[in-house]
Backbone bond lengths (Angstrom), bond angles and torsions (degrees), N, CA, C in turn:
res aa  C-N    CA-C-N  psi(-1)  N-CA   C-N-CA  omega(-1)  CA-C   N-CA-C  phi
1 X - - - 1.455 - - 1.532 112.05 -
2 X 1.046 110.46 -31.80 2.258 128.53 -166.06 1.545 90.94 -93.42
3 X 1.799 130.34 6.04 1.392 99.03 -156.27 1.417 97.76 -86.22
4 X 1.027 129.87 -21.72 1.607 137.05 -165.15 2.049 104.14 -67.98
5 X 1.692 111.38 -3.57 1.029 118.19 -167.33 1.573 99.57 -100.21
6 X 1.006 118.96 1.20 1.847 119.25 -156.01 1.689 87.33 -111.11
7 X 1.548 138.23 9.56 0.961 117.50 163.61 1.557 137.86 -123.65
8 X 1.681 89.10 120.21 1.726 88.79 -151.54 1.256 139.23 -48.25
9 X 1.550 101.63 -49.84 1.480 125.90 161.39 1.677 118.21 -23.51
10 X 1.447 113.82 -63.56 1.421 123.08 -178.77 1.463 114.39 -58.08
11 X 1.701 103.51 -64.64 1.279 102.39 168.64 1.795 131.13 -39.36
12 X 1.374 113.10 -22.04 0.971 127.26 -150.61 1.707 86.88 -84.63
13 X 1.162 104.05 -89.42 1.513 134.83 162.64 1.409 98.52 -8.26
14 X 1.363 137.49 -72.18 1.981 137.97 -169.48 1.323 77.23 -86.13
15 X 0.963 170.19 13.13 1.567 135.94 130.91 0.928 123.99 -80.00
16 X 1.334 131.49 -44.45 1.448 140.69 151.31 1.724 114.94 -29.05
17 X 1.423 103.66 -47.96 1.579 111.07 -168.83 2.102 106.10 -73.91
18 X 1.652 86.59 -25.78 1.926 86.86 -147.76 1.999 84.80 -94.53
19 X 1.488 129.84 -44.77 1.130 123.59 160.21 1.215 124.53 -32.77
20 X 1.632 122.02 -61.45 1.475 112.89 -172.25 1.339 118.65 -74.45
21 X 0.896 117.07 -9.33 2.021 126.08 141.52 1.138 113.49 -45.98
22 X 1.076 115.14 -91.05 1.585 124.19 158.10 1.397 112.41 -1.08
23 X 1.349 122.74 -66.87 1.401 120.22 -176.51 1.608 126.36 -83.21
24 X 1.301 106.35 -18.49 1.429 121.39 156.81 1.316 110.78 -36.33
25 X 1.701 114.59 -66.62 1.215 146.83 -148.98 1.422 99.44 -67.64
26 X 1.348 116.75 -55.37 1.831 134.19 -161.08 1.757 69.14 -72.51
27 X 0.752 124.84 -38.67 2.469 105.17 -155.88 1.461 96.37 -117.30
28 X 0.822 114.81 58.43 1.524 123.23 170.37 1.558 102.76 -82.89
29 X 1.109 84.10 -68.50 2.043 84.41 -176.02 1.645 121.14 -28.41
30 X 1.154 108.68 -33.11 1.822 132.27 -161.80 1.745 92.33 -75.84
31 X 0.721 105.44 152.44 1.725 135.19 151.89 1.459 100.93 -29.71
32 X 1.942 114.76 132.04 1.509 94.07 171.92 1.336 127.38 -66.93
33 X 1.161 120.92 -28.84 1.758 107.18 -170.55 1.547 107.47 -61.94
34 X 1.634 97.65 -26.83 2.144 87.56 177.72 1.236 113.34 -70.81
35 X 1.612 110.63 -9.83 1.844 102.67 -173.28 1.645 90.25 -87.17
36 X 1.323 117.07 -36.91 1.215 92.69 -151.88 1.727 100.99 -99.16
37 X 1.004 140.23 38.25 1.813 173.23 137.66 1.623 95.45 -78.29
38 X 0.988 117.50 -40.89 1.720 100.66 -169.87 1.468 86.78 -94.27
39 X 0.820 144.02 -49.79 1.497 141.38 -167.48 1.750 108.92 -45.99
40 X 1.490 103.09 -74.26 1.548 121.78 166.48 1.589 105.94 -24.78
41 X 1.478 108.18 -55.25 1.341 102.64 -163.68 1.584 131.08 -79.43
42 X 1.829 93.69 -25.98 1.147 105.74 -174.63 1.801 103.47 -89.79
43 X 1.512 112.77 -9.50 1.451 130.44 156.71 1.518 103.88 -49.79
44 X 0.891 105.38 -74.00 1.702 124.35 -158.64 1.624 105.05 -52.30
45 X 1.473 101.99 -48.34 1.332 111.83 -172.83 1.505 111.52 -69.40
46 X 1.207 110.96 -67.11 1.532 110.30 173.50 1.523 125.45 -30.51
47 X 1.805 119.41 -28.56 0.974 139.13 -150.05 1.728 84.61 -98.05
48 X 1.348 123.41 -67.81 1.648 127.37 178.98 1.356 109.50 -47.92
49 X 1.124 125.90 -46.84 1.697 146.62 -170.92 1.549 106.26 -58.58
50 X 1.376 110.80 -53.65 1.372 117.43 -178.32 1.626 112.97 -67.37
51 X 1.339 102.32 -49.71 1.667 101.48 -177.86 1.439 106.57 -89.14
52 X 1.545 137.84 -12.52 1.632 111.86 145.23 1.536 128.61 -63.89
53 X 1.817 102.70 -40.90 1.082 94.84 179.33 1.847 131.75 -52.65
54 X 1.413 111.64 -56.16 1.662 131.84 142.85 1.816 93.65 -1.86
55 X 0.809 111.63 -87.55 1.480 118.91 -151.73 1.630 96.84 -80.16
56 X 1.435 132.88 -16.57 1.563 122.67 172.03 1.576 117.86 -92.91
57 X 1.438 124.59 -11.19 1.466 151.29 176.17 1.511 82.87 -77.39
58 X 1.748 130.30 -82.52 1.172 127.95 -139.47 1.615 100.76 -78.83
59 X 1.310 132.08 -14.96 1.431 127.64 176.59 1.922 100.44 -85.80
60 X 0.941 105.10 -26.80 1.355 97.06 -179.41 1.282 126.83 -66.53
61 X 1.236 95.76 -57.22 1.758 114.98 -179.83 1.411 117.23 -74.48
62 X 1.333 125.18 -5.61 1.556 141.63 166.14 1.515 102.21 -82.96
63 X 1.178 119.38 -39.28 1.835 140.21 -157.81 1.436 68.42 -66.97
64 X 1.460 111.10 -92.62 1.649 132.34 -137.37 1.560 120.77 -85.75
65 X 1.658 97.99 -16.08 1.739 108.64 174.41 1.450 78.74 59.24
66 X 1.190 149.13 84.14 1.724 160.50 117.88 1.211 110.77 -137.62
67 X 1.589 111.25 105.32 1.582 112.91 172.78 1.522 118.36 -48.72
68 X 1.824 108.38 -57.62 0.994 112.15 -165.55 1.318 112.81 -58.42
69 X 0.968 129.18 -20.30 1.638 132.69 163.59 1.750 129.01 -61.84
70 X 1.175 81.02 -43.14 1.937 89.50 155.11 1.198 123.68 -61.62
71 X 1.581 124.60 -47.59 1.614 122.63 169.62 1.023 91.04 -86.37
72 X 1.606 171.90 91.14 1.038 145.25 24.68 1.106 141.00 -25.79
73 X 1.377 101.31 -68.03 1.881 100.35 157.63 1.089 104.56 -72.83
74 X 1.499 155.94 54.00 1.562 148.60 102.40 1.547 117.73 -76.92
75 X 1.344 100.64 -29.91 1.397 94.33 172.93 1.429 138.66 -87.79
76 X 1.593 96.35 -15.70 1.784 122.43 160.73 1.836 101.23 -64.08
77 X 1.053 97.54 -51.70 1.276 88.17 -159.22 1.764 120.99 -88.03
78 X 1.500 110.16 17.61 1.256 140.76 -166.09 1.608 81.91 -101.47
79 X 1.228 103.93 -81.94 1.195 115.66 -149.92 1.838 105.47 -77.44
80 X 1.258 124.68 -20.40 1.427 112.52 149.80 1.929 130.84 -58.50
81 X 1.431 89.54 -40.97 1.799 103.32 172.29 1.838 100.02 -53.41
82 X 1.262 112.12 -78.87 1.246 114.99 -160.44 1.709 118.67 -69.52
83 X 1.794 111.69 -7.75 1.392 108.37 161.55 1.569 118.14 -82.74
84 X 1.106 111.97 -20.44 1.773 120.96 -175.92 1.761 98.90 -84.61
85 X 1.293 109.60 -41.97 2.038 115.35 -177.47 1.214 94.61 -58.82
86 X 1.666 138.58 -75.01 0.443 141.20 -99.28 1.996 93.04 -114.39
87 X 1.570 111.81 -29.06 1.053 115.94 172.28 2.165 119.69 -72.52
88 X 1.206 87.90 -46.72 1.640 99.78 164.64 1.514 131.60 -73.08
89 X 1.646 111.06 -2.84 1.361 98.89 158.85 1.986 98.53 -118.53
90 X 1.253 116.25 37.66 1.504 128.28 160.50 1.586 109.82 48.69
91 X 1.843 109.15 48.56 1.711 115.00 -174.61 1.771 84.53 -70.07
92 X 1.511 108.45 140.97 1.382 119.52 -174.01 1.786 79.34 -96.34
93 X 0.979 159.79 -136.72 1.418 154.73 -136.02 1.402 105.36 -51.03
94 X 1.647 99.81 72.62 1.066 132.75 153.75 1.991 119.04 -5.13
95 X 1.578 84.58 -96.51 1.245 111.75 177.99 1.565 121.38 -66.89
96 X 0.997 118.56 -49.03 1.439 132.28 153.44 1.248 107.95 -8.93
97 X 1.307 112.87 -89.16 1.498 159.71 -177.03 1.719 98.83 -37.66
98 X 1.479 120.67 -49.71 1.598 106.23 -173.53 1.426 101.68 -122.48
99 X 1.503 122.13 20.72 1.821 119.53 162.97 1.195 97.63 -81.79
100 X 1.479 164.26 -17.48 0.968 123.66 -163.00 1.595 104.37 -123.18
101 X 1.336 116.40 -7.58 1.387 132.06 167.86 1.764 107.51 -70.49
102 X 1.570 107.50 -52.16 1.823 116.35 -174.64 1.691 92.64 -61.36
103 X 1.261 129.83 -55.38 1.901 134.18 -174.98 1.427 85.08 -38.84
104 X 1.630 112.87 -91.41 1.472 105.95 -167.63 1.300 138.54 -21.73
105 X 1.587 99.02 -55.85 1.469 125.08 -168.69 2.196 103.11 -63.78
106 X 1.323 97.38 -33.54 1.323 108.12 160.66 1.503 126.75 -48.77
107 X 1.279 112.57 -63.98 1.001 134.38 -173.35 1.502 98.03 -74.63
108 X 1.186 126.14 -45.23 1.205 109.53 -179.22 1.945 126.71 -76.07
109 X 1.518 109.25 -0.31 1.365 114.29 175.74 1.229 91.33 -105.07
110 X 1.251 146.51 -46.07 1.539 133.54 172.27 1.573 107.87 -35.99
111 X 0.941 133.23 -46.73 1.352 145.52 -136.91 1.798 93.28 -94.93
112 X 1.389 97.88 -58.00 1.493 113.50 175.99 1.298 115.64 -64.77
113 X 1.142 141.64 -35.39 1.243 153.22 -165.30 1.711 105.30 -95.05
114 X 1.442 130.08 -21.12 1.575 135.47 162.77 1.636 95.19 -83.39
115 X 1.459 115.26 -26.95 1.824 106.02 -156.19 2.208 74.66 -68.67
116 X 1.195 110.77 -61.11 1.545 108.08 -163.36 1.156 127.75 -57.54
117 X 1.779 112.57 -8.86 1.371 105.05 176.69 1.452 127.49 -70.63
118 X 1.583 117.11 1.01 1.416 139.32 179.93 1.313 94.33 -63.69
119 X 1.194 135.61 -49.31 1.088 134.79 -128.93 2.135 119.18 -122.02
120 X 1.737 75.30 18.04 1.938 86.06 -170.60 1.418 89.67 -123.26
């Protein structure tokens, strides 16, 4: 049922596309080039985030045979990527901007990280 979840590329790509919406949306108020700087970035990021995370979930939880430890370290490493991106290209709605990407990104290594425990 989870297998359509094991592929990085795609995932990568509609997160990339459906996030930098997302961040458009949170910086609307701002000047366009800041919306569309938060967009790019929170594009870009979502896009790296997804296909490290993919591959740091599935080495983990193979490593240690503990799922929940795999979406853990997806969610460390979610939410370290997009606080360092997101602080160094100066997104003014901060928080805004990476709560609803880090929820997902949550949900989506939980999700990923039970799909792999089949398979240890």
């Amino acid at each position: 049922m989870l297998e359509h979840m094991k592929n990085d590329k795609i995932q990568s790509v509609t997160g990339m596309i459906l996030m930098g919406i997302w961040a458009g949306f949170a910086n609307w108020q701002y000047p366009l080039p800041t919306v569309i700087q938060a967009s790019i970035t929170q594009g870009l990021l979502t896009a790296l985030i997804t296909f490290i995370m993919h591959h740091i979930i599935k080495k983990t939880v193979y490593k240690f045979k503990i799922w929940p430890l795999g979406a853990l370290s997806g969610m460390l490493t979610s939410l370290s990527f997009l606080t360092i991106g997101h602080y160094l290209s100066a997104t003014p709605e901060f928080l805004a901007t990476i709560s609803v990407p880090f929820l997902l990104a949550s949900t989506f290594a939980s999700i990923l990280a039970y799909s792999f425990r089949k398979d240890i």
